[in-house]
C-alpha positions as a Markdown table, in Angstrom:
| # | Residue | x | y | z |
|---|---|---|---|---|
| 1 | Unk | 0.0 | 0.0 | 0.0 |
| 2 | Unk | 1.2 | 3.4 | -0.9 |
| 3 | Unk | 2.4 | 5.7 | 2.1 |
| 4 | Unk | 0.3 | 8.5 | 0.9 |
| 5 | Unk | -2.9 | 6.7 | 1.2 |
| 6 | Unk | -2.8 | 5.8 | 5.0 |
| 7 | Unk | -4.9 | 7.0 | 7.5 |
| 8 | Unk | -3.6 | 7.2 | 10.3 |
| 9 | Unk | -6.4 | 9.5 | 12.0 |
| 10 | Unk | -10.2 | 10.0 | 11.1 |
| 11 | Unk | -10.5 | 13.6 | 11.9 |
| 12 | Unk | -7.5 | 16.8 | 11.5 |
| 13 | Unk | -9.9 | 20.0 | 12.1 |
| 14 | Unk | -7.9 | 21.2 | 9.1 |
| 15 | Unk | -11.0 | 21.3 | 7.1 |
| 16 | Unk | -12.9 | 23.5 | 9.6 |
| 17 | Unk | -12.4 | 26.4 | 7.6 |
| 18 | Unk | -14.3 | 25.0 | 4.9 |
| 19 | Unk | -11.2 | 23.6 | 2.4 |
| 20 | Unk | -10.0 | 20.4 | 1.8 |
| 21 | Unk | -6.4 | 18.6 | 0.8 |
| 22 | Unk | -5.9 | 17.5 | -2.6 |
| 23 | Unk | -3.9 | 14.3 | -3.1 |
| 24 | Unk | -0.7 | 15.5 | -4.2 |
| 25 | Unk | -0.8 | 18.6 | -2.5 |
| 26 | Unk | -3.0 | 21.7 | -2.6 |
| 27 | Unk | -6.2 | 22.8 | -0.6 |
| 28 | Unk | -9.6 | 24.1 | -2.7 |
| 29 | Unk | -12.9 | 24.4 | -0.8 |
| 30 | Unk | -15.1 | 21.4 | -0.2 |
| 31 | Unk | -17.8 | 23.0 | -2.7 |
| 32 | Unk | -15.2 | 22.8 | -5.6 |
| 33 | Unk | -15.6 | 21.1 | -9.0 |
| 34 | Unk | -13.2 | 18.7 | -8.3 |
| 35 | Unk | -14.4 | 17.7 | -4.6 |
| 36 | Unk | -17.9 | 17.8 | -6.2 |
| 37 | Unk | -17.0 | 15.1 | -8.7 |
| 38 | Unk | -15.2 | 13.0 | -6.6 |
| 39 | Unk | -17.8 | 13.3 | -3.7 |
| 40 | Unk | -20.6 | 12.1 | -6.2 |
| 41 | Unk | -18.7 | 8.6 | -7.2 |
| 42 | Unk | -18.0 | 8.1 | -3.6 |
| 43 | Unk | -21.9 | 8.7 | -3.3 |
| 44 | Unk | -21.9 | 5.9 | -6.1 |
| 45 | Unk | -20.0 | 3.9 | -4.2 |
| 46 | Unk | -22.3 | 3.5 | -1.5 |
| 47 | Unk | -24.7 | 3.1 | -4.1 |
| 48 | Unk | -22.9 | -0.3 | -4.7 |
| 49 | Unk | -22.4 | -1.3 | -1.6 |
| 50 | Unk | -26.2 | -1.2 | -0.5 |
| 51 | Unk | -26.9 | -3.1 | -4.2 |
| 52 | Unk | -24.4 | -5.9 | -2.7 |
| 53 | Unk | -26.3 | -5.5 | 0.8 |
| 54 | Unk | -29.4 | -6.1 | -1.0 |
| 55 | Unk | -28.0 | -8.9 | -2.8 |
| 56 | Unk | -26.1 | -10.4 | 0.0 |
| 57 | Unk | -30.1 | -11.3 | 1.2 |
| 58 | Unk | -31.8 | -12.0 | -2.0 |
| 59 | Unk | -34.4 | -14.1 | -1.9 |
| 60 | Unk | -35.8 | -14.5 | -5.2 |
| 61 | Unk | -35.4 | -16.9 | -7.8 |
| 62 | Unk | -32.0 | -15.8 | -8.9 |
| 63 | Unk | -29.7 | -18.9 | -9.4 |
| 64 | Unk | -26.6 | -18.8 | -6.9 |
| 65 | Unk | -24.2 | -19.1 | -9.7 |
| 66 | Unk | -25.3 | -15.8 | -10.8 |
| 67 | Unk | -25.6 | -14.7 | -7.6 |
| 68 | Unk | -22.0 | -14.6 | -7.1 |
| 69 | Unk | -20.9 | -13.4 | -10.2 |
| 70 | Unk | -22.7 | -10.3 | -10.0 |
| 71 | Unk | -21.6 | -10.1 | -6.1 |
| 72 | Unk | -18.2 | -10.5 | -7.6 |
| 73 | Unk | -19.1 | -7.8 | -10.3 |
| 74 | Unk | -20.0 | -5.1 | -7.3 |
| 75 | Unk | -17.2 | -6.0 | -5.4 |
| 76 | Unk | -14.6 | -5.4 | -8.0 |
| 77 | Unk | -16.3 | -1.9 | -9.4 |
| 78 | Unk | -16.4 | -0.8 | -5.9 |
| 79 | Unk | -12.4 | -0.8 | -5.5 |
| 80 | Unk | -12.3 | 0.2 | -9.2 |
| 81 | Unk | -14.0 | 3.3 | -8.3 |
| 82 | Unk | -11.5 | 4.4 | -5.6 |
| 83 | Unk | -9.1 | 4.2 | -8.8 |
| 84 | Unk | -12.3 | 6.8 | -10.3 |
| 85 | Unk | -12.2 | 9.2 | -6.9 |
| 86 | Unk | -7.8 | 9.1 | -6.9 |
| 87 | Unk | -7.8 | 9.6 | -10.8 |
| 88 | Unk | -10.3 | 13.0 | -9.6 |
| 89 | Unk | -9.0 | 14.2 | -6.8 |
| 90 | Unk | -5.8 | 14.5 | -8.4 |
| 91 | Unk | -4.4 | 17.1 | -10.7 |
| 92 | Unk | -2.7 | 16.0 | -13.7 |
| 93 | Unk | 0.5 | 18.0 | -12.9 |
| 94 | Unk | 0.2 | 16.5 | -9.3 |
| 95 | Unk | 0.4 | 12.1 | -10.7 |
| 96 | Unk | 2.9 | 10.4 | -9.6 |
| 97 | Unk | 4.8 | 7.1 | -11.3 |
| 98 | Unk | 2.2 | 3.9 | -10.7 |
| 99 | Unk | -0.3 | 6.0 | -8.9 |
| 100 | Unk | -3.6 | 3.9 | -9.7 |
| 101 | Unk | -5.5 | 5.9 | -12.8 |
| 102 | Unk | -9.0 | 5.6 | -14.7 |
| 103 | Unk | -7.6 | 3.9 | -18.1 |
| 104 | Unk | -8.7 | 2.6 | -21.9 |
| 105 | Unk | -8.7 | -1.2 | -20.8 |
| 106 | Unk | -11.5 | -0.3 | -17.4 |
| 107 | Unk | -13.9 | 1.0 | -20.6 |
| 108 | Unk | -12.8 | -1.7 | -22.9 |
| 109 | Unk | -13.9 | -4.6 | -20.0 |
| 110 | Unk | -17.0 | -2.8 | -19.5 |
| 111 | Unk | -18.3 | -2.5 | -22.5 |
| 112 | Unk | -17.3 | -6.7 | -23.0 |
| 113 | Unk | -19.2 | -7.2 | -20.0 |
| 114 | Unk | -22.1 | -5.1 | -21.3 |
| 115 | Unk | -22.4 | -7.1 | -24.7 |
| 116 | Unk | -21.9 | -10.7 | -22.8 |
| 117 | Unk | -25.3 | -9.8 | -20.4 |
| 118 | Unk | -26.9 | -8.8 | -23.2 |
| 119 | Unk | -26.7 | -11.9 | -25.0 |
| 120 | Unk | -28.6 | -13.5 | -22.5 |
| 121 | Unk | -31.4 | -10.5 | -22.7 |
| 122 | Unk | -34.8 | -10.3 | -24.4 |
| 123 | Unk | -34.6 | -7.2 | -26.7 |
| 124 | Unk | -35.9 | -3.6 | -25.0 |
| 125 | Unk | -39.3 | -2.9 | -26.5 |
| 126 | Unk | -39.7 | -0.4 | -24.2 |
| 127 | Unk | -38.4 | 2.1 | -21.4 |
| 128 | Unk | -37.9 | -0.3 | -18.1 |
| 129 | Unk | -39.2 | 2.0 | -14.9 |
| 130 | Unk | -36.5 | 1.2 | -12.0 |
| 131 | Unk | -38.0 | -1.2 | -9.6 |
| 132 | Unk | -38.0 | -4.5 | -9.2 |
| 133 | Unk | -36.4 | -6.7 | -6.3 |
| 134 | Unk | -34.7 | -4.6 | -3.7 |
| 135 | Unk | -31.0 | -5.3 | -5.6 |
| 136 | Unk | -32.7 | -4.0 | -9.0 |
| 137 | Unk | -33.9 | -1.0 | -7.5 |
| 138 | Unk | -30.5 | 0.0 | -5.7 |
| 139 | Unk | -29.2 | -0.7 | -8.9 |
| 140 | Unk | -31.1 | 1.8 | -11.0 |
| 141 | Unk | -30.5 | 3.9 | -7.8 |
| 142 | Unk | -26.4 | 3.8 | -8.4 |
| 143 | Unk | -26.7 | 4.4 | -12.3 |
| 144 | Unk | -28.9 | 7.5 | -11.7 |
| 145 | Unk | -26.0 | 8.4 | -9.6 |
| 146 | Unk | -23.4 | 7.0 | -11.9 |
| 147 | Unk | -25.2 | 9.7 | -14.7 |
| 148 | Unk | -24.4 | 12.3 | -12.3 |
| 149 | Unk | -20.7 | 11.8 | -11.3 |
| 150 | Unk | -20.2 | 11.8 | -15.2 |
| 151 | Unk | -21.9 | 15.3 | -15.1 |
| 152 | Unk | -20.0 | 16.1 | -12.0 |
| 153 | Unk | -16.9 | 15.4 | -13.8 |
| 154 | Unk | -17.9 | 16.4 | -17.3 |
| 155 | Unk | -18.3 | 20.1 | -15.5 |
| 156 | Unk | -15.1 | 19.9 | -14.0 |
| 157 | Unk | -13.3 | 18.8 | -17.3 |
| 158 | Unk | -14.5 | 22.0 | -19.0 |
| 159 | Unk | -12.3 | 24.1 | -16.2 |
| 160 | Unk | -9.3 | 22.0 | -15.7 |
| 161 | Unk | -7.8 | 18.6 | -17.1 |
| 162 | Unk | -9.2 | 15.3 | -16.3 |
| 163 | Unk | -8.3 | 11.6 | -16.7 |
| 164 | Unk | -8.9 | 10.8 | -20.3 |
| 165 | Unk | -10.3 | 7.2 | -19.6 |
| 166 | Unk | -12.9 | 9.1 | -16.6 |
| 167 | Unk | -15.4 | 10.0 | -18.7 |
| 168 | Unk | -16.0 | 7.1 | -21.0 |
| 169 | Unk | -15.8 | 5.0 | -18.3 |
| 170 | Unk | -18.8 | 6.7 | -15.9 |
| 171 | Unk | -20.7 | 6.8 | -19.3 |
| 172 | Unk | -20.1 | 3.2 | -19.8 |
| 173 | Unk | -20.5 | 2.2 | -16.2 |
| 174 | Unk | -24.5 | 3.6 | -16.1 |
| 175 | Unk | -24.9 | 1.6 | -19.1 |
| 176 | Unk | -23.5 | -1.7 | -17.3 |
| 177 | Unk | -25.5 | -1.2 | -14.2 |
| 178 | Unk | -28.8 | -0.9 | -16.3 |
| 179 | Unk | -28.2 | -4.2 | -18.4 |
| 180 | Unk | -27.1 | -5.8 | -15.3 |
| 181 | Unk | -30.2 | -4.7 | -13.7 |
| 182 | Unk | -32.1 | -6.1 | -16.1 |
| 183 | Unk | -30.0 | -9.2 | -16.4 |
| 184 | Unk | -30.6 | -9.9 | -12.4 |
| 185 | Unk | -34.4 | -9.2 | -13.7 |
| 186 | Unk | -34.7 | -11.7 | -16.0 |
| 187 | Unk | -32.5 | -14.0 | -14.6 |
| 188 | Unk | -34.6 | -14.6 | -11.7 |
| 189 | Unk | -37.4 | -14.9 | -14.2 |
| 190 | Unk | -39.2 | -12.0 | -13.2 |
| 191 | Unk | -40.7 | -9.7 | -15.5 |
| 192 | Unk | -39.7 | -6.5 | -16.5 |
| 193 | Unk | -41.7 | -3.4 | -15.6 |
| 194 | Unk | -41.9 | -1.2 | -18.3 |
| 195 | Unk | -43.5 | 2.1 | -18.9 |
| 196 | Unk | -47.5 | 2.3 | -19.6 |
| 197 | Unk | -48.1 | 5.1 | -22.1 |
């Protein structure tokens, strides 16, 4: 584990005044862009972690093998988004060698992931509404959020540099938890709810 990421105390009173440290170095106030955008895919995170809550007690009809490999899923996006929050709360000036970055081959494995659900997937004839068991729900709940931290970031981009890979991969990550929602859906062969219009 790098040095610079241990904590070796919960509180420091040194954001009392209403700023925050940078990793690398550097203060900015806790209502800046970049604080923003990495505050909203630590809300994501969360997001995750009550999906693999909700999963952890499933009781519907979804076959354990598939159980655990979306648990496994979760589980790996969740540390894949502290990558996310390190690549943003970083300046590009401020990287060091083998510090842990957003990058090409994160997008490239979700959108594989996204076309090998979808295989297994009745085509969409229609909008889905997000409900279903309470792991679907808190699904749709994290890509809402998901949409978000790529507007979070997407506003910080447009005043200072960003990881290249950050964007496509919150853009492709929404898209993964919604087909994952569905495949969990269908899975457990429970229907869809789609919208009545």
């Amino acid at each position: 584990m790098n040095e610079s990421f241990r904590i070796t105390k919960v509180y420091t009173r040194s954001g009392d005044d209403g700023t925050t440290g940078l990793v690398g170095k550097g203060r900015v106030s806790k209502n800046h862009r970049r604080i923003q955008s990495y505050g909203t895919v630590d809300e994501l995170n969360a997001a995750l972690g009550l999906a693999r809550a909700h999963l952890n007690e499933d009781k519907s009809n979804l076959p354990s093998d598939k159980k655990d490999l979306a648990f496994g899923e979760l589980a790996y996006l969740q540390n894949l988004l502290f990558t996310v929050g390190c690549d943003l709360a970083t300046r590009i000036e401020d990287r060091w060698d083998g510090m842990p970055v957003t990058e090409d081959r994160h997008v490239q494995d979700l959108e594989h992931k996204i076309d090998e659900l979808n295989e297994e997937l009745p085509p969409l004839k229609d909008f889905v509404l997000p409900t279903g068991t309470p792991t679907v729900a808190a699904l749709h709940l994290a890509r809402t959020i998901c949409r978000r931290a790529e507007r979070d970031a997407l506003s910080l981009r447009d005043e200072e540099p960003i990881g290249d890979a950050v964007l496509p991969f919150l853009n492709r990550l929404s898209d993964y938890l919604f087909v994952l929602s569905r495949w969990l859906t269908v899975s457990a062969g429970d229907p869809e709810t789609t919208w009545e219009h």
